[in-house]
N, C-alpha and C positions, 0 to 999 in steps of 0.2 A: 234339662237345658234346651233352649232353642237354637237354631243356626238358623241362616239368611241364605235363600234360595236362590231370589227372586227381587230384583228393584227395578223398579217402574218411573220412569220418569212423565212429567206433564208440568207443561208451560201455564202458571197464572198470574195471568197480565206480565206484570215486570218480576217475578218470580218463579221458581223450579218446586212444582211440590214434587217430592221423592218419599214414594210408596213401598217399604219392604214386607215380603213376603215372608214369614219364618216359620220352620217347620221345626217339628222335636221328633223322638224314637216313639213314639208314641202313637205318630199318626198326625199329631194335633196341626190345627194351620193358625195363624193368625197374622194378621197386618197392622205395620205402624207406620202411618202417616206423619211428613213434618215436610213442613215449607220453608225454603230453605231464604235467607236474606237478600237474593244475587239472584241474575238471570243468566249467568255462566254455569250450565251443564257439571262439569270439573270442580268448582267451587260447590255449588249443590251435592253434589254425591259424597265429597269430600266432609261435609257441614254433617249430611246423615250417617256418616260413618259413624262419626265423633257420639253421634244423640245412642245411636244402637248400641254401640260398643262400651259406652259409658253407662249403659242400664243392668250390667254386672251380670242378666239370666241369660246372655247370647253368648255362645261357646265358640264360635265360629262363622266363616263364611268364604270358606274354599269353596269354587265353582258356583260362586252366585252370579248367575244370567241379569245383565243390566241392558233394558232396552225402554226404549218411547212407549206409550199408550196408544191406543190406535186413533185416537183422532190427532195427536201427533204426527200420523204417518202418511204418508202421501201416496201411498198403495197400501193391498190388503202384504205383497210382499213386504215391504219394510217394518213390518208390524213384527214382522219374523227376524229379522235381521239385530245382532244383538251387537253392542256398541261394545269393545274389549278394552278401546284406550280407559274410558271409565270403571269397565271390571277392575281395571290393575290400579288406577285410583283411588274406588273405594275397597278396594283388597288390602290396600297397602295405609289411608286411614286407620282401618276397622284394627288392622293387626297392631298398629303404632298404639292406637287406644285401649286397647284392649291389654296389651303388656303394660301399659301405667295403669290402670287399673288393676290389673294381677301383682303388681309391684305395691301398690298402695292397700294391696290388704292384707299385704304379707308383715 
């Protein structure tokens, strides 16, 4: 099973593409990309919750770090700086989803 590390936001043009990071016990890494409909941050993270946690092989995503890409950032600091309103948005998507899903395969 994988869980979500790691999401990554970038502005294109008048949309949010929102990049997760997923790691398994394993070691394994991989990334899933999806562009979200909306140039609203909050709306975006909340859209990729739904795509991740709706793909059945994601177990989780406690302590996933949500920040900008770096050419999103207007210093080398803010690149570092991690956005929390959005953690607990798409923490709180992913769980929402993920329990209808666990409920729909029972």
């Amino acid at each position: 099973m994988w869980r979500v590390d790691q999401v990554f936001l970038a502005r294109r043009g008048m949309r949010v593409e929102v990049t997760c990071s997923l790691v398994n016990d394993q070691g394994g890494l991989r990334n899933l990309s999806i562009t979200a409909p909306t140039d609203d941050p909050t709306q975006a993270v909340r859209h990729a919750a739904r795509f991740i946690a709706g793909k059945g092989n994601v177990s989780g995503a406690r302590q996933a770090r949500v920040r900008w890409t770096r050419e999103q950032a207007t210093t080398a600091q803010d690149a570092l700086i991690r956005d929390r309103a959005l953690e607990d948005e798409f923490l709180d998507e992913f769980e929402e989803t993920l329990a209808a899903v666990r409920d729909q395969q029972r």
